[in-house]
Legacy VTK file of the C-alpha trace (Angstrom):
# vtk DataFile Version 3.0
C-alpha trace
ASCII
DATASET POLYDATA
POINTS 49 float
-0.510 -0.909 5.607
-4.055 0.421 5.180
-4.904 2.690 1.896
-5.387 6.539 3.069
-5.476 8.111 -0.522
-8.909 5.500 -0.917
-7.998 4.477 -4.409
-7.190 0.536 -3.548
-9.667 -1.613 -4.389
-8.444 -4.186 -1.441
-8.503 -1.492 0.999
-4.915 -2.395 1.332
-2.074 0.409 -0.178
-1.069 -0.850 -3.686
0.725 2.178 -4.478
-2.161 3.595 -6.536
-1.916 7.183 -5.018
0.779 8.424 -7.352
-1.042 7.076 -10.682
-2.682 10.159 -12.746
-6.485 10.021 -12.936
-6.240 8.100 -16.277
-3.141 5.502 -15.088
-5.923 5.109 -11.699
-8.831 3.929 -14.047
-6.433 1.712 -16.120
-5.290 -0.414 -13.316
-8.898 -0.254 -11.825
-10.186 -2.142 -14.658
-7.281 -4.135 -14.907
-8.049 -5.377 -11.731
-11.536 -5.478 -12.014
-10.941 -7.785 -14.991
-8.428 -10.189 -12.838
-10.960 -10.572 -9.853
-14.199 -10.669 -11.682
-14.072 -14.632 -12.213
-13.200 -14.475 -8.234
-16.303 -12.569 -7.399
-18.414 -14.710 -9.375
-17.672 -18.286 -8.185
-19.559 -19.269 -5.285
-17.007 -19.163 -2.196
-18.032 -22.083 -0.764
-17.622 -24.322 -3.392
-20.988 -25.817 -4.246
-23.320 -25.962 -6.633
-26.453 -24.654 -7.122
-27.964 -28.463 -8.062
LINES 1 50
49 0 1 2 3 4 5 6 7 8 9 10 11 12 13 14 15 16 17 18 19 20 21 22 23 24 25 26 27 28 29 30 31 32 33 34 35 36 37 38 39 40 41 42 43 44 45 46 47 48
């Protein structure tokens, strides 16, 4: 099911919407902090060499 309240970082509904504003930008960074090692491999698997 697609996010409408446009807090879910996968675009995705995660169940953010009912989090206060400070709970929201907990789990934001908690997230951010789980996927940043995701976002900075290369997706295709090769090198740079």
């Amino acid at each position: 099911m697609s996010c409408g309240c446009g807090r879910s970082p996968t675009g995705e509904c995660i169940g953010w919407h009912d989090l206060t504003e400070e709970e929201y930008q907990m789990a934001l960074e908690e997230y951010n902090s789980q996927n940043s090692d995701v976002e900075d491999s290369d997706p295709t698997g090769e090198s740079d060499n």
